[in-house]
C-alpha positions as CSV (number, residue, x, y, z in Angstrom):
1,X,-23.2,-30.2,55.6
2,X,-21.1,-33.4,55.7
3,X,-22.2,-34.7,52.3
4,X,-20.5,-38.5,52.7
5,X,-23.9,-40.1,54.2
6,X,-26.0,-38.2,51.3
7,X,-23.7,-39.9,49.0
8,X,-24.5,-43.2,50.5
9,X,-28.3,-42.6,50.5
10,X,-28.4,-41.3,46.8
11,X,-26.3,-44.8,45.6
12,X,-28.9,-46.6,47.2
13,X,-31.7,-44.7,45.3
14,X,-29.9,-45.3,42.3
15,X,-29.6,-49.2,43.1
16,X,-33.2,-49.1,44.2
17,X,-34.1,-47.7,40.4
18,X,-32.2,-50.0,39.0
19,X,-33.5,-53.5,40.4
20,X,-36.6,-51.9,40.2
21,X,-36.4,-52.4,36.8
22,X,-35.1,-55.6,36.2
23,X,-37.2,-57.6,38.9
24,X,-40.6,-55.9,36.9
25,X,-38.7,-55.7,32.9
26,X,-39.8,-52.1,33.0
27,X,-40.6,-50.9,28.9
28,X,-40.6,-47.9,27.1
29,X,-44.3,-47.9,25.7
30,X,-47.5,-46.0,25.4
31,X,-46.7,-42.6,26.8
32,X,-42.8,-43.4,27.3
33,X,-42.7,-44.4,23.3
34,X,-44.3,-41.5,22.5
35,X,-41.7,-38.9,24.6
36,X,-39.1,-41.1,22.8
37,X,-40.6,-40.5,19.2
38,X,-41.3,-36.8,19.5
39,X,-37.5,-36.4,21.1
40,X,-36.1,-38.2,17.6
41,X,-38.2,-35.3,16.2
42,X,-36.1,-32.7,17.7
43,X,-32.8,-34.0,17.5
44,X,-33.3,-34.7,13.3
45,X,-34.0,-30.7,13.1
46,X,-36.3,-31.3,10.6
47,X,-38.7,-28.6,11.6
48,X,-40.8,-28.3,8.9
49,X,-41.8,-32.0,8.5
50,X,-43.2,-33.0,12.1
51,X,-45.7,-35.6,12.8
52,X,-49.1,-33.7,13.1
53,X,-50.3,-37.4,15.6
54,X,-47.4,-37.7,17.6
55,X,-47.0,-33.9,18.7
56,X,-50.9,-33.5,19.0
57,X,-50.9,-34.1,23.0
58,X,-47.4,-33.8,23.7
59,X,-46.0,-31.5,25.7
60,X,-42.4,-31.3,24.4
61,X,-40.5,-30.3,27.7
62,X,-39.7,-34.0,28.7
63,X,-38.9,-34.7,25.0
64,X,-36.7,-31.9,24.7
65,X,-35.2,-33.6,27.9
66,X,-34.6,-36.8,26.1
67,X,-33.0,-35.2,22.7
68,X,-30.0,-33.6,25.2
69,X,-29.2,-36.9,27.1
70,X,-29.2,-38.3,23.8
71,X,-26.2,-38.5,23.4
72,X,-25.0,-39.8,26.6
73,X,-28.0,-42.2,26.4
74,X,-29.1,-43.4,23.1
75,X,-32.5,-43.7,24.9
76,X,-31.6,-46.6,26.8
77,X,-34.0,-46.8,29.8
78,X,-31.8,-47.9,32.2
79,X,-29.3,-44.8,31.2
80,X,-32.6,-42.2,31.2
81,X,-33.5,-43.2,34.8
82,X,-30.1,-42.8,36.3
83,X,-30.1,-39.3,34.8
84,X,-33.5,-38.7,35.8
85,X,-33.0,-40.6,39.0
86,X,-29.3,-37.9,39.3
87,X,-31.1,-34.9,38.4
88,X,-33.9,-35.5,41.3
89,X,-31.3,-36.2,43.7
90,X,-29.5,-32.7,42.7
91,X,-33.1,-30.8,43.3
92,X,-34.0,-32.5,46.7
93,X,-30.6,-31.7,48.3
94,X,-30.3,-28.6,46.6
95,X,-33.9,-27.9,48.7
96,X,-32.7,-29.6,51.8
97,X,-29.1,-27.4,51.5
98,X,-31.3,-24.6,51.5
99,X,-33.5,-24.9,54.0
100,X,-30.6,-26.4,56.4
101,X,-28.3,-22.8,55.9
102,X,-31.4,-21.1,56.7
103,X,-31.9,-22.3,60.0
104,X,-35.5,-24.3,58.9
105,X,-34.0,-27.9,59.0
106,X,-30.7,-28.8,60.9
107,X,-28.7,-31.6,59.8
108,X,-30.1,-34.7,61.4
109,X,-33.5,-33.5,59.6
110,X,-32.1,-33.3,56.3
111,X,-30.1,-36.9,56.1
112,X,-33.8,-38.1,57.7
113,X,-35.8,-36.1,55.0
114,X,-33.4,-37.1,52.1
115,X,-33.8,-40.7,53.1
116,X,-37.4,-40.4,53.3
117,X,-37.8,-39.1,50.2
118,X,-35.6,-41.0,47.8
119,X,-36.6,-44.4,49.5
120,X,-40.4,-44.0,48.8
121,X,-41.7,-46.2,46.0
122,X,-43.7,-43.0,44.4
123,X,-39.9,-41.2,43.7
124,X,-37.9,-44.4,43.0
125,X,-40.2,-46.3,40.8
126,X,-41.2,-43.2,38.8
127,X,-37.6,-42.0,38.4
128,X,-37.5,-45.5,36.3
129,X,-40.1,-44.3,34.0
130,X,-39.4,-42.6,30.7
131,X,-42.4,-39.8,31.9
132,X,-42.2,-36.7,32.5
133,X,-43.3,-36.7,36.2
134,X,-40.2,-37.1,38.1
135,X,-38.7,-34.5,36.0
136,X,-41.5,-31.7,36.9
137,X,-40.7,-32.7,40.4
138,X,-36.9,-31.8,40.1
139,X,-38.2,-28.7,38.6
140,X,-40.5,-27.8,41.6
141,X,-38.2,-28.7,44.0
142,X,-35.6,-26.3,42.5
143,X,-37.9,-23.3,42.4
144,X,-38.9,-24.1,46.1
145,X,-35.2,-24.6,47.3
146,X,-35.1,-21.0,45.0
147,X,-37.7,-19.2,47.2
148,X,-36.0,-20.4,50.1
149,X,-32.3,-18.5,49.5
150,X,-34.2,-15.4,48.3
151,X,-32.4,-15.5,45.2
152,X,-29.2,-14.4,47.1
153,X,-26.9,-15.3,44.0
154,X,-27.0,-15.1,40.5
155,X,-27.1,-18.6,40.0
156,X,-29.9,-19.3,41.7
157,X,-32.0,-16.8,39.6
158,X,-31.0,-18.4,36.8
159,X,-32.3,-22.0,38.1
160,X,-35.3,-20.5,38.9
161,X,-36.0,-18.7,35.5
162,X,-34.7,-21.8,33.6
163,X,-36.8,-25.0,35.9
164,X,-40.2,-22.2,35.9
165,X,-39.8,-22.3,32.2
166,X,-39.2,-26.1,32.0
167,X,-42.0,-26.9,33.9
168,X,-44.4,-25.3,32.3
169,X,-43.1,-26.3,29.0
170,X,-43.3,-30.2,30.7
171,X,-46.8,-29.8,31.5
172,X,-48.8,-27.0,30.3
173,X,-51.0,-27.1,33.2
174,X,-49.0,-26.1,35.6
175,X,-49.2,-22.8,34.4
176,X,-51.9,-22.7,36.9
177,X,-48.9,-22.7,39.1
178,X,-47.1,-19.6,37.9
179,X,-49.3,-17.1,40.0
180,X,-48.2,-18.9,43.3
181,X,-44.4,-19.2,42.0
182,X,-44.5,-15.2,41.0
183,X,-46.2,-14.6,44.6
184,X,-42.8,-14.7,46.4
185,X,-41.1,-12.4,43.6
186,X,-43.4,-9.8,44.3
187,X,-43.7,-10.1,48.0
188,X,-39.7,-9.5,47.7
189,X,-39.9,-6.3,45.2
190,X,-37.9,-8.7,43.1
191,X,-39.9,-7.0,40.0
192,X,-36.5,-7.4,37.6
193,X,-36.6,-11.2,37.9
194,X,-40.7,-11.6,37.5
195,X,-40.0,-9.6,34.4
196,X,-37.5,-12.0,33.3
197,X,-39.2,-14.6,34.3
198,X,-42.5,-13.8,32.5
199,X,-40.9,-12.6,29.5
200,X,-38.9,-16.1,29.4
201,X,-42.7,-17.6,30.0
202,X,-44.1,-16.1,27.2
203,X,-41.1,-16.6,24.4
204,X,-41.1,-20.4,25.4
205,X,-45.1,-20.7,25.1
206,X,-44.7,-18.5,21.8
207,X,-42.2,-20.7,20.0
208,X,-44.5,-23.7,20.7
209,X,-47.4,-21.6,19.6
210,X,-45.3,-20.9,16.2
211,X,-44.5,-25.0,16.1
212,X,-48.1,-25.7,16.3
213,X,-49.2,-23.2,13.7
214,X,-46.5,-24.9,11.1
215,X,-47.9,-28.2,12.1
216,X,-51.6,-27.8,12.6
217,X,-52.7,-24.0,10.7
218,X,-53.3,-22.5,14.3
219,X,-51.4,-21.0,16.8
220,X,-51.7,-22.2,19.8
221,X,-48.9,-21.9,22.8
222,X,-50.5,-24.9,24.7
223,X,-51.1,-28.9,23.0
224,X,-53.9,-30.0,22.2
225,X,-54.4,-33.4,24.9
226,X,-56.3,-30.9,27.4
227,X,-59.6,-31.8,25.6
228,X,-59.4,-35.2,25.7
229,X,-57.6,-34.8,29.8
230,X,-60.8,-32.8,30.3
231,X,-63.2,-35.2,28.3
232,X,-61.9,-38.2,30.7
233,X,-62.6,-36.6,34.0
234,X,-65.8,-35.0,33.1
235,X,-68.4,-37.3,30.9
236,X,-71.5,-39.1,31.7
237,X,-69.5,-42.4,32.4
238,X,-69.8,-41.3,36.2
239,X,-66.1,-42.8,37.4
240,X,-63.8,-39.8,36.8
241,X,-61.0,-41.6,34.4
242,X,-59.9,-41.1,31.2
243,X,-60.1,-44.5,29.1
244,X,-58.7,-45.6,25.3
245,X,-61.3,-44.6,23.0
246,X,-64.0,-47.5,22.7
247,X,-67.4,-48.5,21.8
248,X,-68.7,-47.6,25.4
249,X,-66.3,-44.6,26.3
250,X,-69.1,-42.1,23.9
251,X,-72.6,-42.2,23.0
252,X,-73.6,-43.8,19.7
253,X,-73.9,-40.3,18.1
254,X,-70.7,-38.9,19.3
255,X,-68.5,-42.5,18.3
256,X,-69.8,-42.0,14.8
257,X,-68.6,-38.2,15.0
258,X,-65.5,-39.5,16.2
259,X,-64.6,-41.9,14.1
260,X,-65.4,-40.2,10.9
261,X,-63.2,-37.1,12.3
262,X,-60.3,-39.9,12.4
263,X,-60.8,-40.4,8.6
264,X,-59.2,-37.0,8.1
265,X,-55.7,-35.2,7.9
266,X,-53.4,-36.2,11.1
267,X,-53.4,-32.2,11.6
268,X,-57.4,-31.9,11.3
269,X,-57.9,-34.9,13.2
270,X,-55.9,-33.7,16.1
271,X,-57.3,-30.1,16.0
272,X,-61.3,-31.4,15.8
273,X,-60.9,-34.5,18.2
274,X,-59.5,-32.0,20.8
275,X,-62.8,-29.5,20.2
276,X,-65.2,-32.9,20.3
277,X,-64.0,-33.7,23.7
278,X,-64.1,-30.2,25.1
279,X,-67.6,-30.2,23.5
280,X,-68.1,-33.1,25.2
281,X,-67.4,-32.2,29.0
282,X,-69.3,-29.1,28.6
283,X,-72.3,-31.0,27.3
284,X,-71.9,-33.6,30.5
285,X,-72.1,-30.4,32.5
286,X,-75.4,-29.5,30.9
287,X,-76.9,-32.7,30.9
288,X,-76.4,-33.4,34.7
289,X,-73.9,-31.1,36.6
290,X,-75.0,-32.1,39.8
291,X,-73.4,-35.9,38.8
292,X,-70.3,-34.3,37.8
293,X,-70.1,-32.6,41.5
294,X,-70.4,-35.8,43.2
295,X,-67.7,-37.1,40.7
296,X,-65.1,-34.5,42.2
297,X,-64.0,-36.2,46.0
298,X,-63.8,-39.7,43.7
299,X,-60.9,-38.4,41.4
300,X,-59.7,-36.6,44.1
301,X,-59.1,-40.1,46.0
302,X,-57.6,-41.5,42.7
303,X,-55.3,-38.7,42.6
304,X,-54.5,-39.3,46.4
305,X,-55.2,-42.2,47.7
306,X,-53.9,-44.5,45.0
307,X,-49.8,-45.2,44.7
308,X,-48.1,-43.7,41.2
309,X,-47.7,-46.8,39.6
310,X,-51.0,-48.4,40.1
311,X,-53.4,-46.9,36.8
312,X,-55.9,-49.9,36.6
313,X,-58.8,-47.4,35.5
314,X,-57.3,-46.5,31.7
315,X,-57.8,-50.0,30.0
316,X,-61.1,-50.6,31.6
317,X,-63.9,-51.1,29.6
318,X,-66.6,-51.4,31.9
319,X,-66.9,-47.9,33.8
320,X,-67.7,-48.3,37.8
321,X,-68.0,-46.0,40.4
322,X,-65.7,-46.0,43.3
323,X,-62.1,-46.6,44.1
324,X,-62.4,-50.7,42.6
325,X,-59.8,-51.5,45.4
326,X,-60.9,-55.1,45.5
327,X,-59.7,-55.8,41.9
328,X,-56.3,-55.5,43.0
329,X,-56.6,-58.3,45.4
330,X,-59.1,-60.8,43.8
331,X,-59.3,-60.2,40.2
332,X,-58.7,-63.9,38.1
333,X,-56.2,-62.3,36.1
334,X,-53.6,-61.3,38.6
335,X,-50.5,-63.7,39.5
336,X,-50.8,-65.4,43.2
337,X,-48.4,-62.8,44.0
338,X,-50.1,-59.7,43.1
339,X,-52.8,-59.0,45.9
340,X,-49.3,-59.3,48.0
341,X,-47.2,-56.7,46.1
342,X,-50.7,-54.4,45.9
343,X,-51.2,-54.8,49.9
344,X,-47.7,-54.0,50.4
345,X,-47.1,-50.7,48.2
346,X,-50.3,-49.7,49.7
347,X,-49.4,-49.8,53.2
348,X,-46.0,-47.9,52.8
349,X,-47.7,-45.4,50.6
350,X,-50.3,-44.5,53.1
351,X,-48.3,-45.0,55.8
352,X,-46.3,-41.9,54.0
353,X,-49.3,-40.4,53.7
354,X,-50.5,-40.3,57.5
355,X,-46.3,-39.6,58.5
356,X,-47.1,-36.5,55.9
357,X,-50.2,-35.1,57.3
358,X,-49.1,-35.4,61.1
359,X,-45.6,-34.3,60.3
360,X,-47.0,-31.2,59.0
361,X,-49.1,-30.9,62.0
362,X,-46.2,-31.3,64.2
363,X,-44.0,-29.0,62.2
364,X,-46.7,-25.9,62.6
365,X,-47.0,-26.8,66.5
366,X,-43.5,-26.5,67.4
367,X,-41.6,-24.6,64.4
368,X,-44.9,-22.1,62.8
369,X,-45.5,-21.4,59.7
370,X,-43.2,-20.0,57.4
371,X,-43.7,-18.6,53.8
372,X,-42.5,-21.9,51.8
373,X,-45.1,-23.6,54.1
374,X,-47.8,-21.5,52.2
375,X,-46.4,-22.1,49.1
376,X,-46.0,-26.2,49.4
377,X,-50.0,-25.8,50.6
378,X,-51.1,-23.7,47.8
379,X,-49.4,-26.0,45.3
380,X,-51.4,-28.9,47.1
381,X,-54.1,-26.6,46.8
382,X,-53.7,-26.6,42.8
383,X,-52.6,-29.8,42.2
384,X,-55.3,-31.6,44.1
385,X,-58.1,-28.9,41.8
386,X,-56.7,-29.3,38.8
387,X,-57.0,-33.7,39.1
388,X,-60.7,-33.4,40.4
389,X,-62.1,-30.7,39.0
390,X,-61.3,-29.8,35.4
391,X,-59.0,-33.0,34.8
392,X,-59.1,-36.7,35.7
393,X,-57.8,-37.8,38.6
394,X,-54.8,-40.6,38.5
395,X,-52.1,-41.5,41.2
396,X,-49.2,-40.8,38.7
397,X,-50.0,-36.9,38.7
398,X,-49.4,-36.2,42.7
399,X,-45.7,-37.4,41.9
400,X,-44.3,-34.1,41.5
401,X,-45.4,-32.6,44.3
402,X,-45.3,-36.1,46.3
403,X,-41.3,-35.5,47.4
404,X,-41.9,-32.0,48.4
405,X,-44.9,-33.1,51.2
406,X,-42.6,-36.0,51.7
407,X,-40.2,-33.6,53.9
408,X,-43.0,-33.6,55.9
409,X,-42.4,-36.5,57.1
410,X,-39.7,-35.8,59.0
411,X,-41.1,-34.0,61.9
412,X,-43.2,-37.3,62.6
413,X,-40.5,-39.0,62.8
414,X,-38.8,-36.7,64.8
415,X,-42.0,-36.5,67.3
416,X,-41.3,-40.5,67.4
417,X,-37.6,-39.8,68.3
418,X,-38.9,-37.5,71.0
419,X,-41.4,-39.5,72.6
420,X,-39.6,-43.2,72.5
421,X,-36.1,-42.7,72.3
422,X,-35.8,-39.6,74.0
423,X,-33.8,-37.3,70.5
424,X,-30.9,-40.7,70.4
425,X,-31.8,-40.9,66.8
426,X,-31.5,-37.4,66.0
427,X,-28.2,-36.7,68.3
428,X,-26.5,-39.4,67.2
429,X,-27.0,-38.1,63.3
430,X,-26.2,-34.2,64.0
431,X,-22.8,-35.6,65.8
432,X,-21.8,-37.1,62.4
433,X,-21.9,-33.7,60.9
């Protein structure tokens, strides 16, 4: 493929991630300090002297991440989201390279598809982040652009092995996914590489499990944030978000608990605030599970329907039900500007969304169904049960998943091509190749 007019489009991105930054003074805090913090950790290679709070619901993937650009970056954030921002770009046209030599996407699809993609707000504005989302989605789109060459060359195993491991080891969830990413490996006979691949699995999760027991007593290959991930989207507070631990976020009886837990070691704390919260959601379950089923389709339209960057729900205090899309237009506290900027991102984020769902339509109608089809479904499948049943749902989590669906997007605009300027569009791009 003629790369020059990627090149152009990926500069772009990268100026897009920049000003992005400046016009809103994007910081490093909260979740991004804490990634920071835990990467100092590693790169010190003081091992046996780890903080028991900081590592207590971190998932040390991204961190990891941070400690090898550290050199290159110092941490600065501007630095850290043009890597991030590089690395993305690498993945999606690694993908798009993929699927264009196998015949799936020809070249006027991919230039399209690559725009699409790196010019939506969810991929630009969360490359600027110092989170770990963007990354998993480099990772995913990696192992899909993987499944898609059939592993023809060496290299490519290797980038599957090495991004599978890194994305579990980013977010432990998405071990949930490794069933659906070992599907293809076994449809294929490829049973040398699903060896690999699991045996490379299971030394990653044991190391972590060995750095847990140093810090906390007990091994355990996971972190322990999945009580309180489960506590927030599962409680009797009926909206289906986590919140900062307050007065109104537990029952008298379980504050007190809590708080007198928080008294103890860092390493106890961590170990027995995780078991209180999983305590917790079970006991919400038992105490009315039939208003923890109608919680499910709300978080599943927080996970969904929401853009990335919009998490209102976390620092509320008060706990409603519904989407609350109304306090983004005519809450007090807002600048003039703000229902503006909210009305906006919304409008080209569901606008996405609806070029997405026909797209895919489209695609099925004219070009079938093909194998990485099923696999881009079944990892909707996942995503979408993990955020609205066992976890909370929150627009930030569909990112990694949100470039892969946005190829989608292509066939609508193709369709719209088709049907108003009769392919002029598409022609005049493949004659460029």
């Amino acid at each position: 493929m003629n790369k020059k007019y990627f090149y152009i489009i990926a500069s772009l991105h990268l100026l897009l991630v920049i000003s992005d930054m400046i016009i809103y003074d994007y910081q490093q805090i909260s979740d991004a300090l804490r990634y920071v913090l835990v990467a100092n950790e590693f790169i010190s290679l003081n091992f046996t002297n780890l903080d028991p709070t900081i590592h207590c619901i971190t998932a040390p993937g991204y961190p990891l991440f941070l400690a090898i650009l550290k050199p290159f970056t110092q941490h600065n954030k501007y630095i850290i989201a043009l890597f991030q921002s590089a690395l993305y770009i690498f993945a999606l046209y690694f993908l798009l390279n993929s699927l264009y030599k196998k015949g799936y996407l020809n070249y006027s699809a991919c230039i399209i598809s690559f725009a699409i993609v790196l010019f939506s707000p969810e991929i630009f504005q969360t490359n600027e982040s110092t989170l770990s989302e963007t990354l998993c989605g480099s990772f995913i789109l990696v192992i899909c652009g993987c499944l898609v060459t059939g592993f023809d060359k060496r290299i490519n195993q290797i980038l599957f092995i090495f991004s599978t491991c890194f994305l579990i080891l980013s977010k432990f969830e998405y071990f949930l996914f490794l069933p659906v990413i070992l599907i293809p490996l076994i449809n294929k006979k490829s049973y040398k590489l699903l060896s690999v691949t699991l045996l490379s699995v299971g030394v990653i999760l044991s190391i972590n499990g060995f750095k847990n027991l140093m810090i906390y007593k007990k091994f355990n290959p996971f972190s322990y944030g999945s009580g309180g991930v489960i506590y927030g989207g599962n409680n009797l507070n009926g909206d289906g978000s986590w919140h900062k631990p307050s007065t109104n976020y537990f029952d008298v009886e379980k504050l007190a608990q809590y708080q007198l837990i928080a008294k103890l070691t860092p390493e106890c704390t961590c170990v027995k605030h995780d078991s209180l919260f999983k305590y917790m959601a079970a006991n919400a379950w038992k105490t009315d599970g039939v208003k923890q089923l109608k919680i499910i389709p709300l978080k599943f339209l927080k996970l969904w329907a929401i853009p990335a960057t919009f998490d209102f729900y976390s620092t509320q205090t008060e706990f409603k039900k519904g989407l609350q899309l109304g306090s983004l237009f005519t809450s007090n506290s807002l600048p003039w500007y703000a229902k503006y900027k909210h009305g906006f991102y919304f409008a080209i984020y569901w606008g996405y969304c609806v070029l997405i769902l026909f797209g895919f339509y489209f695609k099925i109608k004219i070009n079938k169904i093909h194998f990485h089809d099923y696999f881009i479904l079944l990892l909707f499948m996942i995503v979408s049960i993990m955020y609205s049943v066992p976890f909370y749902g929150l627009g930030r989590f569909h990112v990694p998943i949100f470039g892969l669906l946005a190829i989608y997007a292509v066939f609508s605009v193709k369709y719209l091509d088709n049907r108003f300027l009769k392919n002029k569009l598409f022609n005049k791009l493949d004659s460029l190749n």
